[in-house]
VOFIGU-158999 format. One record per residue (C-alpha): x, y, z; residue in three letters. Coordinates in steps of 0.25 Angstrom, whole numbers, padded with zeros to 4 digits, always signed. Layout:
XYZala...
//
This chain:
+0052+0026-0106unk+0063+0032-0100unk+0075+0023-0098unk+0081+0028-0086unk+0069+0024-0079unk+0065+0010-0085unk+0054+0002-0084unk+0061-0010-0082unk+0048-0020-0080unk+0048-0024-0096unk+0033-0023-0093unk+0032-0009-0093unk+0037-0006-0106unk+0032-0015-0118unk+0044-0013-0126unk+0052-0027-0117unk+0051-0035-0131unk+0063-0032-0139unk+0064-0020-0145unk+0069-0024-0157unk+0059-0032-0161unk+0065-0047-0160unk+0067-0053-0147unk+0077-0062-0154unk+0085-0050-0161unk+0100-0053-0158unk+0106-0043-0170unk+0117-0037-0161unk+0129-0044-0161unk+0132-0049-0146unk+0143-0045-0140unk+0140-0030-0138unk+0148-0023-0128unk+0139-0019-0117unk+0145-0003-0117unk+0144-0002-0131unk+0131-0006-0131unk+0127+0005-0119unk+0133+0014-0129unk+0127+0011-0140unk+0112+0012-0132unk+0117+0028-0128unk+0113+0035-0137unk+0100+0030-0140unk+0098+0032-0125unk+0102+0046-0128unk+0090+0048-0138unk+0081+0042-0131unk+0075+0032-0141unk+0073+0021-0132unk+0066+0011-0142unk+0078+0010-0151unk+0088+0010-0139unk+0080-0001-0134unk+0080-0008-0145unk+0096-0007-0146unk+0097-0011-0132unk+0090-0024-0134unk+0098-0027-0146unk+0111-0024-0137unk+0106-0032-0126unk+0105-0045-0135unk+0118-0042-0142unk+0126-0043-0127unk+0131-0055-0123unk+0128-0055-0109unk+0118-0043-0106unk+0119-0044-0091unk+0133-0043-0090unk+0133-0031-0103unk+0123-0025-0093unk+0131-0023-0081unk+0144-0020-0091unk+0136-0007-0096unk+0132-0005-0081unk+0148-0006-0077unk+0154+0003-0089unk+0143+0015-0089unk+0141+0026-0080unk+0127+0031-0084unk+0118+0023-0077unk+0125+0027-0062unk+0118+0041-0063unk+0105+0046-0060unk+0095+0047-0071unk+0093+0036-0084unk+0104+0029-0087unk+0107+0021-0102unk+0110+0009-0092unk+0100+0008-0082unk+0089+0008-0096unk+0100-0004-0103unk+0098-0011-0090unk+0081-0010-0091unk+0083-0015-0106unk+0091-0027-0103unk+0081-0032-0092unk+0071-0031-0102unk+0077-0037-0112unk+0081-0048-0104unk+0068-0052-0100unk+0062-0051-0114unk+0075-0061-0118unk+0075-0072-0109unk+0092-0076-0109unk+0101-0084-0101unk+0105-0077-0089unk+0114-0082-0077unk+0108-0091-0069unk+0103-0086-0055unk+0115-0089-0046unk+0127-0092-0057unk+0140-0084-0055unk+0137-0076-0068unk+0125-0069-0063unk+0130-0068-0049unk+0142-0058-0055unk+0132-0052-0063unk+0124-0048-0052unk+0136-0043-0045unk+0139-0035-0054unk+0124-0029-0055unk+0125-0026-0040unk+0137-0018-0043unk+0129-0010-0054unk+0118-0010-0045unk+0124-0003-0034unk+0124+0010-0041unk+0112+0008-0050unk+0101+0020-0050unk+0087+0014-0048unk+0085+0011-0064unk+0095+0001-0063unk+0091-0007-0052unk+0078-0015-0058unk+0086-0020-0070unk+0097-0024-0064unk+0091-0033-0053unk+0083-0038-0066unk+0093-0041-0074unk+0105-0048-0065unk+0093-0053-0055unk+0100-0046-0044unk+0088-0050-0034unk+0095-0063-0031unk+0109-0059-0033unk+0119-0057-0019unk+0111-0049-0010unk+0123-0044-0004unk+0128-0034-0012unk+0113-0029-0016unk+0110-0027-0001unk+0122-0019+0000unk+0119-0011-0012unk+0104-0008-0005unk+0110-0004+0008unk+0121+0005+0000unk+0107+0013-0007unk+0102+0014+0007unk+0114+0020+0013unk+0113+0029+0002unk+0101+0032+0006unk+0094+0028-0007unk+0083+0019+0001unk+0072+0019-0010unk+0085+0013-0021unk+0089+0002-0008unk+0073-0003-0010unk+0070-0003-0021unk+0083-0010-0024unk+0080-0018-0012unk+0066-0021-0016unk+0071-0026-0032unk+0082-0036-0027unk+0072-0041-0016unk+0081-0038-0004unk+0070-0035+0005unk+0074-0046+0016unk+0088-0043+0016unk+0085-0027+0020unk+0082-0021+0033unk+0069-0017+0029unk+0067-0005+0039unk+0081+0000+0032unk+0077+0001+0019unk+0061+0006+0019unk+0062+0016+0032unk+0070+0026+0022unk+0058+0025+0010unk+0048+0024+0022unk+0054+0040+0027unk+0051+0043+0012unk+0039+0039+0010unk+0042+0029+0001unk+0034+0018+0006unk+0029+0013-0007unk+0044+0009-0011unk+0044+0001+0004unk+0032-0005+0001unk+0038-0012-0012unk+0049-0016-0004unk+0041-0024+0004unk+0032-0030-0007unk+0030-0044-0004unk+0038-0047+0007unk+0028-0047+0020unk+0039-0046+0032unk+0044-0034+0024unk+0029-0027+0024unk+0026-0032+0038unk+0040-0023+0043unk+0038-0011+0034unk+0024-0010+0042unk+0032-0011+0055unk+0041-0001+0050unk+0029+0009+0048unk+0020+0005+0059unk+0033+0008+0069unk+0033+0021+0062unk+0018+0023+0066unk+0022+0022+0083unk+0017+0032+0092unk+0028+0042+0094unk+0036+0037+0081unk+0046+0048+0076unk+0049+0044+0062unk+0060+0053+0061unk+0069+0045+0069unk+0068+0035+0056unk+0071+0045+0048unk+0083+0048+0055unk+0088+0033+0053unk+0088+0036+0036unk+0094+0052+0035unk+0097+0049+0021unk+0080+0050+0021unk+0079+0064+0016unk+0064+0065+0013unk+0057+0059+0026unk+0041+0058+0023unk+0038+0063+0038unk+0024+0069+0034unk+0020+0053+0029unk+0028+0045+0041unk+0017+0050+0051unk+0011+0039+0061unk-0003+0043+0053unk+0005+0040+0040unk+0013+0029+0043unk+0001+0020+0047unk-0007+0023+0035unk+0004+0017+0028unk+0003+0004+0036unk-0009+0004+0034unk-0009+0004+0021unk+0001-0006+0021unk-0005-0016+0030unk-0016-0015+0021unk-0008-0019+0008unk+0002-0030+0016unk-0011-0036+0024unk-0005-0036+0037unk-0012-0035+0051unk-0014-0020+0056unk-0009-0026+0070unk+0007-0026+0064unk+0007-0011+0064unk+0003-0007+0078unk+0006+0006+0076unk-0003+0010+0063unk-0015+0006+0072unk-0010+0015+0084unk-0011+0026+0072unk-0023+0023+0065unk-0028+0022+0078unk-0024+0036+0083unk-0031+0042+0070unk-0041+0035+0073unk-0043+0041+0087unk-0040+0055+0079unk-0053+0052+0069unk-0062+0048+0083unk-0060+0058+0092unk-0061+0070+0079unk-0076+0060+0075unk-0078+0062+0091unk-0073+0075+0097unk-0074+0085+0083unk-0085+0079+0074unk-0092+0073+0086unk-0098+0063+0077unk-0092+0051+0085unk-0101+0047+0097unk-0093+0045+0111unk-0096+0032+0111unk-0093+0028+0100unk-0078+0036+0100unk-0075+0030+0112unk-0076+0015+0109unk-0067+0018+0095unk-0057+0025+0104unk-0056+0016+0113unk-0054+0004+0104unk-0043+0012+0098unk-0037+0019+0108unk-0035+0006+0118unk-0023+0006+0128unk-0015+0012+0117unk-0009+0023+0126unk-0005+0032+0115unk-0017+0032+0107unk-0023+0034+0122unk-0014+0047+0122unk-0016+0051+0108unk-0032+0050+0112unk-0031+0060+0123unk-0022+0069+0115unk-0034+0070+0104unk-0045+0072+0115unk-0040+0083+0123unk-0037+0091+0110unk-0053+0091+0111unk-0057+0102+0116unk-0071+0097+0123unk-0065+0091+0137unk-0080+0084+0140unk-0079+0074+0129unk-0063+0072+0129unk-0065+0068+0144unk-0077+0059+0140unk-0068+0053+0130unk-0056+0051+0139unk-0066+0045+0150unk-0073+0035+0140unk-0059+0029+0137unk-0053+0030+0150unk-0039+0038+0143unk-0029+0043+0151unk-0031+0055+0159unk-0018+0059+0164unk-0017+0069+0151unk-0030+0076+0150unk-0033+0090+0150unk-0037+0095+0164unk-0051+0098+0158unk-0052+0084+0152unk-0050+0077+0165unk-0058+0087+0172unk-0069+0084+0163unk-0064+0069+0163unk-0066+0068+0181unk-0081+0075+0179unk-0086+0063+0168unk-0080+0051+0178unk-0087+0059+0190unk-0100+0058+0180unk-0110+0046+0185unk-0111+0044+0171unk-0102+0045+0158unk-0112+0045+0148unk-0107+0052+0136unk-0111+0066+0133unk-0115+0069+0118unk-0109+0082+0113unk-0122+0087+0108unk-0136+0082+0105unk-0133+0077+0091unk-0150+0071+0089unk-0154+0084+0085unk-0143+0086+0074unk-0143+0073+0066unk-0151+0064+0057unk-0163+0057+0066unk-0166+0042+0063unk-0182+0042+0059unk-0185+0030+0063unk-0188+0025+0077unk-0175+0016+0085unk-0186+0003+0084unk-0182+0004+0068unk-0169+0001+0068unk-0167-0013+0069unk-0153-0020+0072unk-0152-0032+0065unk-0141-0041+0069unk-0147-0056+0064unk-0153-0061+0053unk-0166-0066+0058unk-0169-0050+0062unk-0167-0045+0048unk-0173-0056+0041unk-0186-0051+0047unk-0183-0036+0040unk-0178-0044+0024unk-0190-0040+0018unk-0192-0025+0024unk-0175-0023+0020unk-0179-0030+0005unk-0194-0023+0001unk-0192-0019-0013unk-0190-0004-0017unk-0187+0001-0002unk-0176+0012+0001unk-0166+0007+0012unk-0153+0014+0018unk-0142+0004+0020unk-0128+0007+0029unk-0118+0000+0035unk-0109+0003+0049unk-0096-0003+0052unk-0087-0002+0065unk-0077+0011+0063unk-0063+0005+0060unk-0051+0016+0062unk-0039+0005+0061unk-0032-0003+0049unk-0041-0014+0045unk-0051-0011+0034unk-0064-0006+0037unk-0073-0015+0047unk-0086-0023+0044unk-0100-0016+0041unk-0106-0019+0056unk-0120-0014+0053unk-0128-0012+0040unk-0141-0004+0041unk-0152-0005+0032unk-0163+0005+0034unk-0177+0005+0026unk-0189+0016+0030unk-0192+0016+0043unk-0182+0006+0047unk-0166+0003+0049unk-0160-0012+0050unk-0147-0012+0057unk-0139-0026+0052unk-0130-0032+0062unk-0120-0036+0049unk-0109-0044+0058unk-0120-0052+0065unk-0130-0054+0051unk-0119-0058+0044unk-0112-0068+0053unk-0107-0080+0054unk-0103-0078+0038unk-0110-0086+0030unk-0121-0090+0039unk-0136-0092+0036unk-0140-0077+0043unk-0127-0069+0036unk-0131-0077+0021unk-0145-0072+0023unk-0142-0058+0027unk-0131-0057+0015unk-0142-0061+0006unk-0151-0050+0012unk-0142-0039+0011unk-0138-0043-0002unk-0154-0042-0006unk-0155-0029-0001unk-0144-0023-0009unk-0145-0029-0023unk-0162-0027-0020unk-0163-0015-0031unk-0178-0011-0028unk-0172-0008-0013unk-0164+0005-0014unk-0152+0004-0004unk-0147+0019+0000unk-0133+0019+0006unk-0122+0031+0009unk-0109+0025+0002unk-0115+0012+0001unk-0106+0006-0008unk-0095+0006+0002unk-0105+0002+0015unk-0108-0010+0005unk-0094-0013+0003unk-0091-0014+0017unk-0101-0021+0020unk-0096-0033+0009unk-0082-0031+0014unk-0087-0033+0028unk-0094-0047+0026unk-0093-0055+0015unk-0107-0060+0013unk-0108-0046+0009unk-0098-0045+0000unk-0105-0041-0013unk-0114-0030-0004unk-0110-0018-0014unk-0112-0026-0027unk-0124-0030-0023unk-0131-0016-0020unk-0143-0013-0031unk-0153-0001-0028unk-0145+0007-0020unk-0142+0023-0020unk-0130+0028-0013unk-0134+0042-0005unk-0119+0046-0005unk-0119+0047-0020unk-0132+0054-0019unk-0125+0063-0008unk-0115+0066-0017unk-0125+0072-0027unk-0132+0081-0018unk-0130+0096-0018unk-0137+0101-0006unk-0137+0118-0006unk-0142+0120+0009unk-0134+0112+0017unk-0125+0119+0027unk-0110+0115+0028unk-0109+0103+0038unk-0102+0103+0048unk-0101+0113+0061unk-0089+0117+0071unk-0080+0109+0067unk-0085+0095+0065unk-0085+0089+0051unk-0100+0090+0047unk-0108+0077+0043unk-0103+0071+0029unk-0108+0058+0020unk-0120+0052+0024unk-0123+0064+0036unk-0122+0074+0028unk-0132+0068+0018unk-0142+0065+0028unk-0139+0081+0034unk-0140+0086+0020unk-0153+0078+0015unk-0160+0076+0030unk-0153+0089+0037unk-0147+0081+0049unk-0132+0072+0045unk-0132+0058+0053unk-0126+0058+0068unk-0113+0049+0064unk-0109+0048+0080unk-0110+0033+0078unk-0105+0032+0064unk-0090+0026+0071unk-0095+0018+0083unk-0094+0003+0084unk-0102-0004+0075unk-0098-0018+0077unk-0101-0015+0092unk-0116-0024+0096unk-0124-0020+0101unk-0124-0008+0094unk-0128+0005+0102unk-0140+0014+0099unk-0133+0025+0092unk-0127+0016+0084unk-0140+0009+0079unk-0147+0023+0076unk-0134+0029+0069unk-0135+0016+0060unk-0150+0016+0057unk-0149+0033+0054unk-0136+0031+0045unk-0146+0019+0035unk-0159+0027+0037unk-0155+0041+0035unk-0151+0035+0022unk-0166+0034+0019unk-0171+0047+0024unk-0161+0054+0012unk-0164+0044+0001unk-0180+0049+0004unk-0174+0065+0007unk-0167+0065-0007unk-0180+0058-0013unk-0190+0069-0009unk-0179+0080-0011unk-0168+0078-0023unk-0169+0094-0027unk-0165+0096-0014unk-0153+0089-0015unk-0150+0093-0031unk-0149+0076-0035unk-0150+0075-0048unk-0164+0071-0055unk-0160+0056-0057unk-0155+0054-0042unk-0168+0061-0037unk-0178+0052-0047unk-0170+0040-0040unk-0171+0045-0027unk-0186+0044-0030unk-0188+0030-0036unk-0200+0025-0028unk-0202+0011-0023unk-0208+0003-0035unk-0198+0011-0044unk-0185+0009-0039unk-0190-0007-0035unk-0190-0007-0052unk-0177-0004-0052unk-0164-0012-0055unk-0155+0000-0048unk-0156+0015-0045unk-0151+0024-0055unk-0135+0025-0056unk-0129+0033-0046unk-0120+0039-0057unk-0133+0046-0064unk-0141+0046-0052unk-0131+0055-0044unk-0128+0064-0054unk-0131+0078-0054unk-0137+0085-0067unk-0125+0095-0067unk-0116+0083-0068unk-0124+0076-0080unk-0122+0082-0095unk-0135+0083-0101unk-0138+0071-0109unk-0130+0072-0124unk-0120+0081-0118unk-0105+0077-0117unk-0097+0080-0106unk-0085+0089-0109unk-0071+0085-0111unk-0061+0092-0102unk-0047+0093-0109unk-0037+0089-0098unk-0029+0103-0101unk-0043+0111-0098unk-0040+0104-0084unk-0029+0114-0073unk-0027+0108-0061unk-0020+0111-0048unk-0013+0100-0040unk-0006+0103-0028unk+0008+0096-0023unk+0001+0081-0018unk-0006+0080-0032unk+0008+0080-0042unk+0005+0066-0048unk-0010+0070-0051unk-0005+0083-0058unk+0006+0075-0066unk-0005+0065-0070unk-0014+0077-0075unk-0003+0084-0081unk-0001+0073-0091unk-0015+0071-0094unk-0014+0087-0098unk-0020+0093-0086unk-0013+0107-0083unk-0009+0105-0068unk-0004+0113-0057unk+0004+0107-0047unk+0005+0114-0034unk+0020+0113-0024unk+0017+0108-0012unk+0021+0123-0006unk+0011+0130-0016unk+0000+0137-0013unk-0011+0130-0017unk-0019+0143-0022unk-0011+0143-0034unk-0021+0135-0039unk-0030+0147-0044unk-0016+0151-0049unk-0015+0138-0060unk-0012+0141-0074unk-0003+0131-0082unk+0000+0133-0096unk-0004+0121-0107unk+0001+0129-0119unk+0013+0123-0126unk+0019+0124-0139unk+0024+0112-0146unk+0040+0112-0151unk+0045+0102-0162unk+0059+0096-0157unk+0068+0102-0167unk+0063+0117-0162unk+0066+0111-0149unk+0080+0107-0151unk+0082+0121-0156unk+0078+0128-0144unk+0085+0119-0135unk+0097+0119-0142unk+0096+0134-0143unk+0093+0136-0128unk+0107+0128-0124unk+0115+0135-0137unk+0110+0151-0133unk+0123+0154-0140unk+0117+0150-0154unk+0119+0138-0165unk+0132+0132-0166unk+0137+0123-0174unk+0139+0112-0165unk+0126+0113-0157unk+0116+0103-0164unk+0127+0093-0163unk+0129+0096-0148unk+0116+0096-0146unk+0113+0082-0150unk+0125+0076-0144unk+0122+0081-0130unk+0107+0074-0135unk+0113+0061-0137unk+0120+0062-0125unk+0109+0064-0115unk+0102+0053-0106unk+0096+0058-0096unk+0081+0056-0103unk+0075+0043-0107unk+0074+0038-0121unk+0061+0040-0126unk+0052+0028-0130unk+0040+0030-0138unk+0031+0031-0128unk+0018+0026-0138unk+0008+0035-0133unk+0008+0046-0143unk+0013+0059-0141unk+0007+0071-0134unk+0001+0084-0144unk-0005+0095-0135unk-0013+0106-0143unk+0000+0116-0145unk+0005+0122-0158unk+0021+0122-0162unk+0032+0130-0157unk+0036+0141-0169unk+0047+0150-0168unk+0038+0161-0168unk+0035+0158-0153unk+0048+0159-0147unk+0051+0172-0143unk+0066+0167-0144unk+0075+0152-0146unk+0084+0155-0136unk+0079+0153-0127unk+0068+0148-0130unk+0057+0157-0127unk+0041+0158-0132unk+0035+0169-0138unk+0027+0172-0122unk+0042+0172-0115unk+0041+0157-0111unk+0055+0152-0111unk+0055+0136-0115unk+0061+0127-0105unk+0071+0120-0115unk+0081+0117-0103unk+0070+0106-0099unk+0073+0099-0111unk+0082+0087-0111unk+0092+0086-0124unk+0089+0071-0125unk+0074+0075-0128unk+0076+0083-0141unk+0082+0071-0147unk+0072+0062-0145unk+0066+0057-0159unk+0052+0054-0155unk+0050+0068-0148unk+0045+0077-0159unk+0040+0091-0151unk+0040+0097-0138unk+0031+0106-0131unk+0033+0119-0124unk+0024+0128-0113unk+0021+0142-0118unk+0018+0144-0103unk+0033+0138-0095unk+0041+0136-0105unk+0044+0120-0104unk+0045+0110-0114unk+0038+0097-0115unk+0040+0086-0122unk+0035+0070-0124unk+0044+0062-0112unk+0045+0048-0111unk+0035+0045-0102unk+0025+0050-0111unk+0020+0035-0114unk+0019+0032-0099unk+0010+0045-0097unk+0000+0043-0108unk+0001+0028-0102unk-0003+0032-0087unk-0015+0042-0093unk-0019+0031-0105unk-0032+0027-0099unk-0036+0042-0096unk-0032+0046-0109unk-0039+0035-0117unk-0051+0036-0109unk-0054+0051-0107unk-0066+0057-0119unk-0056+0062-0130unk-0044+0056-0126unk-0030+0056-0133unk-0029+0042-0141unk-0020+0031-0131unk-0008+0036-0136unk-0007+0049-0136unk+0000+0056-0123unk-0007+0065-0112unk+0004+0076-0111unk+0018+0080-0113unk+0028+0071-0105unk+0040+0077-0103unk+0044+0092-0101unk+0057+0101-0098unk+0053+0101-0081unk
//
């Protein structure tokens, strides 16, 4: 633990009992003077052993007579705790609040003249505090409900200052929140991207959440300059820009209306941004894949356009940087937009298409030729929108050991509000396609009709001897139980079912050319698998239009019928052909199942063994190897340093790339991982030899030492209780330094001695260090050893040939 960083929550370290042992232990005479006893607590803080100065500083806290007052007397006569760094004081003031609230005493009553000078005085103390006093002190003398006065001025001194993140988190621990100008204090951490520390200062106080979304949604106005609030703070040095962009900003309320619960209509200005993206992803769907019928793009456009004259402008910017005048002419006609700005041969275009008797749309190409073809005639695709239809097709939907396609449609949503209900389920069996009206079947809830078609569905899916194929079905289903309760349990019900998307994922096809031609994206998940098993992808033009629109239009009800059906089609391509598609010899034999076979059985093979390809199974008998994390060199470039920290103390050798870097020095990576363990004695020698060049004196061990006692800029170590850390190395001898002063290996590698504090060679619990062969710098066990091996302990106890629980994944601590 390191002091001058306390854990001051007693329930993060276990050690909040008395130390000594005995709760009731008052062995110290009372009466201690509070100075004396800071002294006598210096130099165990010096040698860093923290449970014996522990120890002593419970006992000293029993034998004060008033420990509150003893508390700020040590604050008042020391200078220690006002500079930067750990501070003797700042861990004395953790301790007491511990030990305060494992002894219950008598304190002033809330209110009483006692405690009212007491926590006058603590204000006073608190107006110079560094962070690490702050908690304790607002603990200990309840400065929460003390005069607000001098605690507001105090805040609005750390602002002038231009120490905004000390102003709320000191705001947010005496509960200030009301008597702040709330745009003052969270603008500043809001420029720095701080937005997690605002977040907290808003914690359960609605009005507050409610204007830190106004704040953020006026930053999202059209034409909103976030500098000129930047200008307002100049003591703001490091201004995020790149994450206060209008597309940044309204991800953030998103996010937070989301966690707050509010209303999307509060932030006007995120919908007019979500919106514009929105535009952005139809007209790219519309004018560059061309995957997007006209249709279809207009009606979306429209809805989100309105008469919102700048998305109106925004709209027209986007269509004339299209190059095709014909269709950015159709587009401006179909939604009567302004035409005072348009290219000459837009409007040229634009005045032949309104002198046209008719306005019928031009398609850009003949797509028949080039997609998937329904097999089946337009009479069998039935749209079925009550009960007393479909009842008449239960037992053709339900015969026992039949192979059906199931998907799902649901309007296209492009705004805040969660994904929208399923509006269409289709259901296709050989031959034929059932298109379920789901609004109409299952409405009004709870009715006779809706029960009955629950039930049905609910018969369908947990039916084993009927095999359902889906595309991600597991997520259709999940909408679908999110979008009408009566369906709620849809995904745990599903028995007999193989999902083609896993099978997909398996597939290796050799002869396939790489989709997609000038320019356009190529086709991708279910298309592609319907191009690569059938040799045409799936015409996705109707894939966005209006779904909950009735009646629906013809396109629409042959697109849903092909996207079930083609489902079908590959299940029975896969069948005949599984060489082809190199699936393993399991998935094959359960792509063949016949009728009366797969009616016997209870479920189809696991997916997990099913899907897996024989180079990806050991033979049977055969172990998979272990792999040593240090066999493991790994590159990590600038946005990736917490996930190369994480892998460096699990022993992984890692790279880490500047943000500057050229990333082809990956080819180039070679870290050494040979060290050479040094005992501490032979340690102290070097060092002492590398500050003393001239040679030994008389004097030197002695000066040595007391410059040792004297230093506290390092915490106190605490056993950390997780063993200690033994890599594979042998001892440092004297026949591999080439010289002791300085210190230099027998390969020319000069150690990094200077890295090393004074304070750490005394420590008694530290036994050896560890030297590179390769750099030259030292390493050693630090104190946040035990927190290490604590984050990695389920990694470390659950990985084949792991360490025991206590033992430590790496070295903690090093001369950097």
């Amino acid at each position: 633990m390191d002091p001058g960083d306390p854990a001051c929550d007693p329930a993060s370290d276990p050690a909040t009992r008395d130390p000594t042992g005995d709760p009731t232990a008052q062995s110290v005479p009372t009466g201690q003077d509070p100075l004396l006893f800071l002294q006598s607590l210096q130099m165990l803080w010096s040698t860093r052993e923290l449970r014996q100065l522990r120890e002593e500083a419970w006992r000293g806290f029993a034998a004060l007579d008033d420990p509150l007052t003893s508390l700020l007397d040590m604050l008042d006569g020391s200078q220690g705790w006002r500079g930067r760094g750990p501070s003797l004081e700042a861990w004395v003031a953790c301790e007491l609040k511990r030990w305060l609230q494992t002894r219950p005493r008598p304190r002033p009553a809330q209110g009483s003249p006692g405690l009212k000078q007491l926590q006058a005085r603590a204000v006073r103390v608190l107006a110079e505090s560094p962070p690490s006093l702050v908690e304790p002190l607002v603990s200990i003398f309840q400065l929460q409900d003390a005069d607000r006065s001098p605690l507001l001025a105090h805040i609005h001194r750390l602002h002038q200052e231009g120490r905004f993140k000390e102003a709320v988190v000191l705001g947010t621990k005496l509960q200030l929140q009301p008597d702040l100008d709330f745009e003052t204090m969270s603008a500043p951490l809001l420029l720095q991207d701080k937005v997690h520390l605002v977040e907290r200062y808003v914690d359960s106080l609605p009005d507050l959440q409610q204007r830190l979304l106004a704040l953020l949604d006026s930053w999202c106005q059209p034409g909103f300059d976030i500098r000129v609030v930047a200008r307002w703070y100049p003591q703001v040095t490091s201004v995020r820009l790149e994450r206060l962009s209008p597309r940044e900003l309204s991800r953030q309320v998103l996010r937070l209306l989301e966690r707050y619960g509010l209303d999307p209509a509060l932030c006007p200005n995120m919908i007019t941004q979500q919106h514009l993206a929105a535009l952005r992803y139809l007209c790219h769907k519309r004018l560059v894949e061309r995957s997007l019928s006209q249709e279809s793009w207009a009606e979306h456009v429209q809805g989100l356009v309105g008469q919102n004259q700048w998305l109106q402008e925004q709209l027209l910017q986007l269509l004339t940087a299209h190059n095709d005048a014909a269709v950015v002419a159709r587009c401006v006609l179909d939604l009567s937009l302004p035409t005072e700005q348009l290219p000459a041969t837009v409007a040229t275009e634009l005045n032949r298409l309104r002198l046209q008797e008719g306005t019928t749309e031009a398609p850009f190409e003949d797509r028949e030729d080039d997609h998937y073809q329904l097999p089946i005639a337009r009479e069998d695709i039935h749209f079925l929108a009550s009960w007393e239809a479909l009842s008449r097709h239960q037992e053709e939907l339900l015969q026992p050991g039949q192979v059906v396609g199931v998907d799902l449609e649901w309007k296209p949503s492009f705004c805040a509000g969660g994904r929208p209900r399923a509006s269409l389920m289709q259901v296709a069996v050989e031959g034929r396609v059932f298109l379920l009206d789901l609004p109409k079947l299952l409405s009004p809830a709870g009715g006779p009709a809706p029960r009955a078609f629950s039930r049905l569905v609910s018969r369908l899916l947990s039916e084993p001897s009927v095999t359902k194929l889906g595309y991600g079905m597991a997520g259709d289903l999940r909408s679908l139980g999110a979008s009408y309760p009566a369906l709620a349990h849809a995904e745990k019900q599903l028995r007999g079912s193989l999902d083609l998307l896993q099978v997909h994922k398996q597939m290796r096809v050799v002869d396939m050319p790489a989709p997609g031609v000038d320019g356009a994206r190529g086709p991708r998940g279910l298309s592609l698998l319907v191009q690569q098993v059938l040799g045409k992808p799936l015409d996705k033009t109707q894939q966005l239009s209006n779904w909950d629109r009735r009646p629906l239009g013809e396109g629409q009800l042959v697109y849903a019928a092909t996207d079930a059906y083609c489902l079908l089609e590959v299940y029975w391509a896969l069948c005949r052909e599984p060489a082809r598609f190199h699936l393993s010899g399991d998935l094959a034999r359960s792509l063949r199942l016949g009728r009366s076979d797969r009616s016997r059985m209870q479920e189809p093979p696991r997916l997990q063994k099913a899907l897996a390809s024989p180079r990806q199974v050991p033979a049977e008998g055969v172990a998979i190897p272990e792999v040593r994390a240090r066999a493991f060199r790994v590159v990590c470039d600038s946005m990736l340093q917490g996930l190369a920290r994480s892998l460096r103390c699990l022993g992984v050798d890692v790279l880490v790339l500047g943000a500057g870097e050229d990333h082809r020095r990956a080819a180039e990576a070679c870290n050494c991982d040979q060290y050479l363990k040094v005992s501490k004695d032979m340690m102290k020698q070097l060092v002492w030899l590398g500050s003393h060049p001239e040679g030994p004196s008389s004097t030197g061990d002695k000066t040595t030492q007391n410059e040792d006692e004297r230093e506290t800029g390092s915490a106190p170590e605490e056993a950390p209780g997780c063993g200690t850390y033994d890599p594979p190395c042998r001892w440092l001898e004297e026949a591999d330094l080439r010289s002791r002063a300085p210190a230099t290996l027998g390969n020319g590698t000069r150690l990094q001695l200077a890295g090393v504090p004074a304070g750490v060679l005394q420590r008694r619990a530290l036994r050896h260090f560890y030297c590179c062969t390769g750099c030259g710098k030292v390493f050693w066990e630090g104190s946040h050893l035990g927190r290490v091996a604590a984050h990695f302990q389920e990694v470390l106890e659950g990985a084949p040939g792991s360490r025991e629980p206590g033992q430590a994944p790496g070295p903690a601590g090093s001369s950097d």
